[in-house]
Backbone as JSON Lines, residues from 0, in Angstrom:
{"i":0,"aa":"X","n":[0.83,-1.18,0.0],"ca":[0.0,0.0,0.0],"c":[0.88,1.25,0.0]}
{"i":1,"aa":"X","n":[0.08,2.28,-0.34],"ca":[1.09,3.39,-0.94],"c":[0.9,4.47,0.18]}
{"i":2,"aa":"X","n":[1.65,5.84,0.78],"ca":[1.12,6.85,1.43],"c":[0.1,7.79,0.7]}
{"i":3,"aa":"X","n":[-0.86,8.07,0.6],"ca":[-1.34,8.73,-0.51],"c":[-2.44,9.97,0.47]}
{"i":4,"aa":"X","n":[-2.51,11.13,0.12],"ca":[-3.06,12.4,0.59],"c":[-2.27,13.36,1.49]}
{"i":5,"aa":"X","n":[-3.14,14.34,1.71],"ca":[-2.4,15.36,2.71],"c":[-3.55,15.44,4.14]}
{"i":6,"aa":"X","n":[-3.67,15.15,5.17],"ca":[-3.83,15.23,6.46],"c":[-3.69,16.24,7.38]}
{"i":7,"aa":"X","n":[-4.26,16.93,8.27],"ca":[-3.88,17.33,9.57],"c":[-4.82,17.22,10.24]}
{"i":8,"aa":"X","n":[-4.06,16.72,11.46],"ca":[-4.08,16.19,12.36],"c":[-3.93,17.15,13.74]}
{"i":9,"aa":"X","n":[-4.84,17.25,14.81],"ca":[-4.15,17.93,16.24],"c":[-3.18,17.31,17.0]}
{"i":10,"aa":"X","n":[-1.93,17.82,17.44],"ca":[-1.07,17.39,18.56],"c":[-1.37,17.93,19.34]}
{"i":11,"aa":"X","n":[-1.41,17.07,20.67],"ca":[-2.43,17.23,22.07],"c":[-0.68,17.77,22.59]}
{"i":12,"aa":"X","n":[-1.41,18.25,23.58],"ca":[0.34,18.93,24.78],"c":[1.38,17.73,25.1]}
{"i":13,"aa":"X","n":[1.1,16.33,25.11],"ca":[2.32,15.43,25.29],"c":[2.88,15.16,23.86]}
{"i":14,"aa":"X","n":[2.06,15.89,22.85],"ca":[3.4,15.73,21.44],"c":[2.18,14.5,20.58]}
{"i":15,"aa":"X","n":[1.0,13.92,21.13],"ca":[0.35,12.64,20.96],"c":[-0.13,13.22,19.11]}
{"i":16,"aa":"X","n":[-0.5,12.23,18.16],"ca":[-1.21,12.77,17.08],"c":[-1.66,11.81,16.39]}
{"i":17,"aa":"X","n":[-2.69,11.64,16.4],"ca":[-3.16,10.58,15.79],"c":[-2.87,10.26,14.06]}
{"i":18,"aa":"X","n":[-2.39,8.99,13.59],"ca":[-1.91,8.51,12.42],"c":[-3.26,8.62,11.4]}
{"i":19,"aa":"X","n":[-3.18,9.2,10.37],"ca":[-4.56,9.02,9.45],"c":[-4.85,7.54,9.61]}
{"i":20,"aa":"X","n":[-6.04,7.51,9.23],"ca":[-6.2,5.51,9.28],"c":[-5.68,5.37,8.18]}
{"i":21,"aa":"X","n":[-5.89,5.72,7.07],"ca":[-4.99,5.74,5.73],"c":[-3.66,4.99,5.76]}
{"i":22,"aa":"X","n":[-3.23,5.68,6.17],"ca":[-1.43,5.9,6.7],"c":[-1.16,4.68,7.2]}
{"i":23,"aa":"X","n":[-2.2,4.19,8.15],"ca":[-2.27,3.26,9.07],"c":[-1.71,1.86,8.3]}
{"i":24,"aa":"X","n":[-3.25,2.26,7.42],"ca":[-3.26,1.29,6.94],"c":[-1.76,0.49,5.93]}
{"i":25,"aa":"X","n":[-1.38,1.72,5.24],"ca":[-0.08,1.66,4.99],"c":[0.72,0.54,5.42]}
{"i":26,"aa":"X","n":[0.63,0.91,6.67],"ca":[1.34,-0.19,7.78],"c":[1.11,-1.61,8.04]}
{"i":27,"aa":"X","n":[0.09,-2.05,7.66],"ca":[-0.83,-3.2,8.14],"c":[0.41,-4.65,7.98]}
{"i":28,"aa":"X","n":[1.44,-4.73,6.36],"ca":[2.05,-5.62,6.02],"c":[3.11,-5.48,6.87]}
{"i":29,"aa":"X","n":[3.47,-4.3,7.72],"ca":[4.66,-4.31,8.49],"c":[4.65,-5.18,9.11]}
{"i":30,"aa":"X","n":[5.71,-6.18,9.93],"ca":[5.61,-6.88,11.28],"c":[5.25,-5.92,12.12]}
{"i":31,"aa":"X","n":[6.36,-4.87,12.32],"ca":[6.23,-3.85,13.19],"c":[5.03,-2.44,13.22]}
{"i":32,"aa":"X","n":[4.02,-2.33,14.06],"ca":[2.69,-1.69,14.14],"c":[3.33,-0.36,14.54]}
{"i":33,"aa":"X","n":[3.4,0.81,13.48],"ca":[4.17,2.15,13.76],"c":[4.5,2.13,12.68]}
{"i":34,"aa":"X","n":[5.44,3.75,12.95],"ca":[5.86,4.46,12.22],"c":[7.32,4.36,12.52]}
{"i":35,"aa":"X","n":[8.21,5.11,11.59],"ca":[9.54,5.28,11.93],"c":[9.88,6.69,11.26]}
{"i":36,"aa":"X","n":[10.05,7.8,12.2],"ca":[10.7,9.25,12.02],"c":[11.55,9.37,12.07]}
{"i":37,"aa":"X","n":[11.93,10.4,11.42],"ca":[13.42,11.4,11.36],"c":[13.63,12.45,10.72]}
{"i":38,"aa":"X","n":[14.37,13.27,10.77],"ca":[14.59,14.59,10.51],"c":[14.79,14.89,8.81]}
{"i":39,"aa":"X","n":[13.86,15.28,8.18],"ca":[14.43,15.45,6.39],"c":[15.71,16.14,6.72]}
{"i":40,"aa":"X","n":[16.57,15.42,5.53],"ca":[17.6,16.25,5.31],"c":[17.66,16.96,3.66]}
{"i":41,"aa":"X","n":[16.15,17.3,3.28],"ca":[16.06,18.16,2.4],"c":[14.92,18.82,2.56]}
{"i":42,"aa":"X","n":[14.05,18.71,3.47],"ca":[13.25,20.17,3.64],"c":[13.1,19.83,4.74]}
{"i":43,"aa":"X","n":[12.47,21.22,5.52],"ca":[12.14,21.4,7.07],"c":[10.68,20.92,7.44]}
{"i":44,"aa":"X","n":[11.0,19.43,7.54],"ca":[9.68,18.82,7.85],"c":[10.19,17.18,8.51]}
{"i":45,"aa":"X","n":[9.36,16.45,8.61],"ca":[10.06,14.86,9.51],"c":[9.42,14.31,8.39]}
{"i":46,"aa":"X","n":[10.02,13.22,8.18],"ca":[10.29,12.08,7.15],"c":[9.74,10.86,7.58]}
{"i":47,"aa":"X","n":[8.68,10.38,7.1],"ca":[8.26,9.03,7.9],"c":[7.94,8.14,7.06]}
{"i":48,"aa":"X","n":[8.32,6.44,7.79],"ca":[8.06,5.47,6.72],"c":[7.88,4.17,7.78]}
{"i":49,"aa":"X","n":[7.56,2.83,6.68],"ca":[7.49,1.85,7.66],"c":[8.62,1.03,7.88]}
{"i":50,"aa":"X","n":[8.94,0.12,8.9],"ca":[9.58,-0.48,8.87],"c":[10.16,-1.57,7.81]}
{"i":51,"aa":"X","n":[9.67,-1.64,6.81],"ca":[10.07,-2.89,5.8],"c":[11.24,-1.62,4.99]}
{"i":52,"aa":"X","n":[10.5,-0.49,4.58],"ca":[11.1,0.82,4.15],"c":[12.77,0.92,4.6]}
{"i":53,"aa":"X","n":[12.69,1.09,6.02],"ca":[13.44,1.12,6.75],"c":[14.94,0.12,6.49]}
{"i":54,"aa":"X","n":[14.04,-0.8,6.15],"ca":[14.79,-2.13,6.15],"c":[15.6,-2.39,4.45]}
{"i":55,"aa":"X","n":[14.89,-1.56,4.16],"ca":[15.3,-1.46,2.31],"c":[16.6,-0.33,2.04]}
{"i":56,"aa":"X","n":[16.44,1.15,3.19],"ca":[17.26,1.53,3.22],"c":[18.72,1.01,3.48]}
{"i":57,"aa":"X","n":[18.09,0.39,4.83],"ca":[19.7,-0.31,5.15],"c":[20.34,-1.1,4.34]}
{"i":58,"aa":"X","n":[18.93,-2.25,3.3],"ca":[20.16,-2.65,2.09],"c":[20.85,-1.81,1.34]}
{"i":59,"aa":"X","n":[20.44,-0.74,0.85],"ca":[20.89,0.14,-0.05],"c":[22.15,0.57,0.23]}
{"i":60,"aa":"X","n":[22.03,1.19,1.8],"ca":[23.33,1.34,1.95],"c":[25.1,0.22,2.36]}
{"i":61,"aa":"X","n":[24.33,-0.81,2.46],"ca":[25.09,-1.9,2.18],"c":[25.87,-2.07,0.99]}
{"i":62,"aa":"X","n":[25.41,-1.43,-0.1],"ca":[26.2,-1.41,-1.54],"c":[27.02,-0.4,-1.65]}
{"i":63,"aa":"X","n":[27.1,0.62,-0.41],"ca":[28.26,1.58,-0.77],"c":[29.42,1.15,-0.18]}
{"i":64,"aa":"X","n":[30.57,1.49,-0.3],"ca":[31.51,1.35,0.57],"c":[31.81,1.52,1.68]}
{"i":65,"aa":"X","n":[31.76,0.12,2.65],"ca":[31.79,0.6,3.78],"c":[32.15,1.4,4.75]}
{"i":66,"aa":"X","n":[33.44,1.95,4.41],"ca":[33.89,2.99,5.27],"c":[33.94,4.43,4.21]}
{"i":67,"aa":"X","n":[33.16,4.53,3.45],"ca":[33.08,5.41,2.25],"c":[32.7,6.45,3.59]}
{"i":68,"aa":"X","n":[32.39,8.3,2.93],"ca":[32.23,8.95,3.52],"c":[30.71,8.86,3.03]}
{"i":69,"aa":"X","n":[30.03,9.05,2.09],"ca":[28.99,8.48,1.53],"c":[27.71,7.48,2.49]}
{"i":70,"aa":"X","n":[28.35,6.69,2.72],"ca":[28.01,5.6,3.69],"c":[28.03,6.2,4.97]}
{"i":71,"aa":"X","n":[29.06,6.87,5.78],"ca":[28.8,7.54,6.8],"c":[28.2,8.58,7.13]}
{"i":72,"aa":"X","n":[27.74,9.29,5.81],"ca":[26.86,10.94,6.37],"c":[25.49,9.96,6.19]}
{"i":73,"aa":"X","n":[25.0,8.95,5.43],"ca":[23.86,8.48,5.12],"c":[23.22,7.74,6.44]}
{"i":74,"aa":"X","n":[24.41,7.0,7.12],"ca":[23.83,6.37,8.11],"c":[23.72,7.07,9.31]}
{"i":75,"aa":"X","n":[24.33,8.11,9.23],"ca":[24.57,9.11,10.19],"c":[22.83,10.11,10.54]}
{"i":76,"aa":"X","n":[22.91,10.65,9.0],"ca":[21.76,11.48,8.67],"c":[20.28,10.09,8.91]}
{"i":77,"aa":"X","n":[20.15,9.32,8.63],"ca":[18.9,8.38,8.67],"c":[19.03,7.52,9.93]}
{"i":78,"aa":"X","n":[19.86,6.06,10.43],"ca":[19.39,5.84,11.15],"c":[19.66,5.89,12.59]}
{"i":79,"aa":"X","n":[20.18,6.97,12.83],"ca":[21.01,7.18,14.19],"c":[20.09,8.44,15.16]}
{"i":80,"aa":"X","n":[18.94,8.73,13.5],"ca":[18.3,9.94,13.7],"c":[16.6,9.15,13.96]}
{"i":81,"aa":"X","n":[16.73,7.63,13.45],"ca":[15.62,7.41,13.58],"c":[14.55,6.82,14.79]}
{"i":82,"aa":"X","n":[13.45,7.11,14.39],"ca":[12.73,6.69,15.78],"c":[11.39,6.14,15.67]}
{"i":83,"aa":"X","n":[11.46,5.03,16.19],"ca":[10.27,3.7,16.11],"c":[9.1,3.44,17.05]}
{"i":84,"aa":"X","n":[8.46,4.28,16.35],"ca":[7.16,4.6,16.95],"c":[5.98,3.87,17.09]}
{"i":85,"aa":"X","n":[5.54,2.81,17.79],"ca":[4.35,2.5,17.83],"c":[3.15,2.79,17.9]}
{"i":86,"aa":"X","n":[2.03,2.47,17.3],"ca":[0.69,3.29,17.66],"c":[0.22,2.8,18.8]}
{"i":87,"aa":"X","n":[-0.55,3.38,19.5],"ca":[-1.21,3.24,20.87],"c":[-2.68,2.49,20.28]}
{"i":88,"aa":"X","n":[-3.27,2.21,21.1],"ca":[-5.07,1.72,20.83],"c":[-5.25,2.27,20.31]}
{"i":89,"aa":"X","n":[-5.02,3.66,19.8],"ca":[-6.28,4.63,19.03],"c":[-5.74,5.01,17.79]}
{"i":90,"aa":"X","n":[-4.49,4.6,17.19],"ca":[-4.06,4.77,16.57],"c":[-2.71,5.97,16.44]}
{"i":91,"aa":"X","n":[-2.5,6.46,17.83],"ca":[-1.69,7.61,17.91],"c":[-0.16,7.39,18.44]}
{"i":92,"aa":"X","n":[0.22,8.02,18.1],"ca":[1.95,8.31,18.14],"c":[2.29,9.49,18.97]}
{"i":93,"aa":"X","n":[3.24,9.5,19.55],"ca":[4.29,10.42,20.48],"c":[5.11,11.4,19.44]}
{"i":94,"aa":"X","n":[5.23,12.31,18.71],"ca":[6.21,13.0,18.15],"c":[7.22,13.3,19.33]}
{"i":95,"aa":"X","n":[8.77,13.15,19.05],"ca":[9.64,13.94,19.89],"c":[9.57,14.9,19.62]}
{"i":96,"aa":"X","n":[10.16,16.01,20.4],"ca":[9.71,17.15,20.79],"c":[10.64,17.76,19.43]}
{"i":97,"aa":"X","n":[12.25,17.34,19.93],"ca":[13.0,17.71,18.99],"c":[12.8,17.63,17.48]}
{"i":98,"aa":"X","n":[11.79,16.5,17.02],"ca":[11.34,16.53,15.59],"c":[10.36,17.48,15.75]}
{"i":99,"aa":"X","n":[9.11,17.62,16.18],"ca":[8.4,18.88,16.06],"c":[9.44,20.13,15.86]}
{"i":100,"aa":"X","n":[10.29,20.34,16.81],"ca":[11.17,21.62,16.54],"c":[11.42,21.85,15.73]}
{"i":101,"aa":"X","n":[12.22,20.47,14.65],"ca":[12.94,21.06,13.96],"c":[12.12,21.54,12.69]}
{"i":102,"aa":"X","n":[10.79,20.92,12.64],"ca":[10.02,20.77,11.64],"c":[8.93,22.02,11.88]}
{"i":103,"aa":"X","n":[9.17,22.95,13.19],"ca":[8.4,24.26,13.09],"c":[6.58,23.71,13.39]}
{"i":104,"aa":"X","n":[6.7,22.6,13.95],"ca":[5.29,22.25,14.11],"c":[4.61,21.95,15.43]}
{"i":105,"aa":"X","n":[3.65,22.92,15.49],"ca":[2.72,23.17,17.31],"c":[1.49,22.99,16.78]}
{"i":106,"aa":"X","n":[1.0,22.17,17.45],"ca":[-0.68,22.79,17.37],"c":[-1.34,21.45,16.57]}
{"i":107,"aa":"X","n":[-0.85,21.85,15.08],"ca":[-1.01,20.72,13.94],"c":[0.09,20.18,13.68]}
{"i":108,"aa":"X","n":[-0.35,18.52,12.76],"ca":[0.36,18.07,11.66],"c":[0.4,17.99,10.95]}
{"i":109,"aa":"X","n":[0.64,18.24,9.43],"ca":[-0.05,18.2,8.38],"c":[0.8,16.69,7.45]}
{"i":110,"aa":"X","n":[0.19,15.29,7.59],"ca":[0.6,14.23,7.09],"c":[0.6,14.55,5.07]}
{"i":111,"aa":"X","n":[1.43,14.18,4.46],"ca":[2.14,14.49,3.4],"c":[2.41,12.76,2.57]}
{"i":112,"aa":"X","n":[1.15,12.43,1.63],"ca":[1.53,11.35,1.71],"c":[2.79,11.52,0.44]}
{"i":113,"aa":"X","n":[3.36,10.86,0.34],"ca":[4.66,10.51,-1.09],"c":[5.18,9.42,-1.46]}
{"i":114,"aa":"X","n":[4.09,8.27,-1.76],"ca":[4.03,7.53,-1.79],"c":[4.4,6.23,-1.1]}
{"i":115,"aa":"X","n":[5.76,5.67,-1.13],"ca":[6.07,4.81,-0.68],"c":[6.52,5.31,0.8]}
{"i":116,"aa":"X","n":[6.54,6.69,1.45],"ca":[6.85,6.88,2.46],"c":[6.41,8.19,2.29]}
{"i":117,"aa":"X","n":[6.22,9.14,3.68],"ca":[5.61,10.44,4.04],"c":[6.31,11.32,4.87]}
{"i":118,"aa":"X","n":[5.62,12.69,5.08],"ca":[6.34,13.41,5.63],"c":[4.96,14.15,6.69]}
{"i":119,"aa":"X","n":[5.63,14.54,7.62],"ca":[4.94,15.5,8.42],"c":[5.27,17.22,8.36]}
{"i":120,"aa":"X","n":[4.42,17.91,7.98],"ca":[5.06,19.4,8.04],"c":[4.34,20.53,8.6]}
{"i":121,"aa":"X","n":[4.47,21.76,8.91],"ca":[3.94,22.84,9.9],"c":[3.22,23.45,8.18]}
{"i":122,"aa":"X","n":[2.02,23.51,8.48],"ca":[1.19,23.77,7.1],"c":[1.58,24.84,6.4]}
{"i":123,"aa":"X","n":[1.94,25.83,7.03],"ca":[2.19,27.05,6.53],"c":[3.45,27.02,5.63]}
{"i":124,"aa":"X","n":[4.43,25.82,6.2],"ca":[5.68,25.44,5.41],"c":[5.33,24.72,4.38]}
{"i":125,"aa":"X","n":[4.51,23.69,4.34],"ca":[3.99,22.89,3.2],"c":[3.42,23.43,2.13]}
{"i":126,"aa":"X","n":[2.48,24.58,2.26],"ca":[1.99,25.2,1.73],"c":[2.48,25.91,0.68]}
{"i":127,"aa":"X","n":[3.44,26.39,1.3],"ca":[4.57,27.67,0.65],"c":[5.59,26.54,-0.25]}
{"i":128,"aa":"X","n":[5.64,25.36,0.35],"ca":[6.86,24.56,-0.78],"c":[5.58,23.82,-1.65]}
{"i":129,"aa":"X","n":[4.89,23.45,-1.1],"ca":[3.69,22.9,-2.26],"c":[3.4,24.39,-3.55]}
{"i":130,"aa":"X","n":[3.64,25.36,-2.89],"ca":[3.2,26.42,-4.53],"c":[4.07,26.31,-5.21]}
{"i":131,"aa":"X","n":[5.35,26.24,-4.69],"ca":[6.85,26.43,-4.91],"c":[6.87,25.44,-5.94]}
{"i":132,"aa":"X","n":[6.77,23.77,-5.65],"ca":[6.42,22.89,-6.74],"c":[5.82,22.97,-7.62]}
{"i":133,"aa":"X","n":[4.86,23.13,-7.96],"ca":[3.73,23.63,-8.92],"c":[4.19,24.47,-9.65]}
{"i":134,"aa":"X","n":[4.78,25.36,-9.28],"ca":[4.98,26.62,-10.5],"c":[6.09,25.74,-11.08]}
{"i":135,"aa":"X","n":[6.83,25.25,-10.41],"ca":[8.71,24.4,-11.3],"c":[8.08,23.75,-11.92]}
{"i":136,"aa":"X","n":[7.24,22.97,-11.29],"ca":[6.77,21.57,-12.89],"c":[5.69,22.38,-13.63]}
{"i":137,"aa":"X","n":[5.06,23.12,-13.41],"ca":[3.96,23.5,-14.62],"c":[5.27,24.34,-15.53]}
{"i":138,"aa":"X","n":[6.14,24.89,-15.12],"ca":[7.42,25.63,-15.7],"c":[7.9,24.43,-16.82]}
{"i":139,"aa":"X","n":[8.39,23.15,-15.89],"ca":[9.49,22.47,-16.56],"c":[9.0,21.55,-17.49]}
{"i":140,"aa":"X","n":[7.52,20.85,-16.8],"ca":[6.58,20.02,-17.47],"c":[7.38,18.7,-17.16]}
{"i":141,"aa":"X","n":[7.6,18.1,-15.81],"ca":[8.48,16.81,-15.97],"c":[7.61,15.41,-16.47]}
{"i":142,"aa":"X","n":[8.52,14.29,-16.69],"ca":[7.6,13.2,-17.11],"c":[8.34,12.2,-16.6]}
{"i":143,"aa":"X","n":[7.35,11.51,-16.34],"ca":[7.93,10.06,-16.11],"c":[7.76,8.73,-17.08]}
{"i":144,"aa":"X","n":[8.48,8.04,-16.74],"ca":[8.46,6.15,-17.39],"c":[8.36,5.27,-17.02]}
{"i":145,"aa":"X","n":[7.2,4.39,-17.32],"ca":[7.15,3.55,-16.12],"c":[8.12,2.44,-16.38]}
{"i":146,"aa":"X","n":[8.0,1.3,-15.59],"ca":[8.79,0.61,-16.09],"c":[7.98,-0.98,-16.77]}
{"i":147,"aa":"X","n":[8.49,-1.46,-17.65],"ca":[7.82,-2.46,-18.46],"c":[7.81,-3.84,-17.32]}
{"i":148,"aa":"X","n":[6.74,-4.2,-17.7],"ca":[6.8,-5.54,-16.51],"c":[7.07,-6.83,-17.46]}
């Protein structure tokens, strides 16, 4: 299943926010019932995916060289940063505080689906990079290919 829509959500005062069921659902093939966050290291928002995801990264980076520098900002930047979140009964999650920070987000969440994995962002930021997109591709006109099965 894919992440698919945009969401917000209230964060209650302990950081709590409930997961779209959507999203959720996302999750269902995981072993592991949650999410897994961390800090984008290309826009100011948290980066979320499931654990199988997770698990795909780490092959990936298995093909670089191990003591490459490459290999060390990657594992550095993703999983040292990451954090494995379970849902509660109701479907809700704990944000750390420090990911809200860095991601400029009180109050709301605004869930970001992108397919195979999502993002959380402070709306007013999403907003402003969501126009930002739109004008580049209606500009550039990109395309894609799928791939032949």
């Amino acid at each position: 299943m894919l992440f698919l829509g945009t969401i917000e959500n209230k964060i209650d005062a302990k950081g709590r926010v409930s997961v779209p069921s959507d999203f959720r659902m996302a999750t269902k093939n995981d072993d592991f019932q949650g999410v897994i966050l961390y800090h984008s290291f290309t826009h100011k928002c948290i980066e979320g995916c499931t654990m199988e995801r997770m698990e795909k990264l780490s092959d990936a980076t298995d093909n670089l060289d191990l003591f490459s520098e490459e290999n060390e900002n990657l594992n550095s930047l993703i999983f040292s940063d990451a954090r494995q979140l379970s849902f509660d009964v109701t479907g809700r999650i704990v944000i750390p505080a420090d990911l809200l920070e860095f991601a400029g987000i009180n109050g709301n969440a605004l869930f970001v689906g992108r397919g195979k994995t999502f993002q959380i962002w402070n709306k007013d930021e999403f907003e402003k990079y969501q126009k930002e997109t739109r004008e580049k591709a209606f500009k550039n006109r990109p395309s894609l290919s799928f791939k032949k099965d």
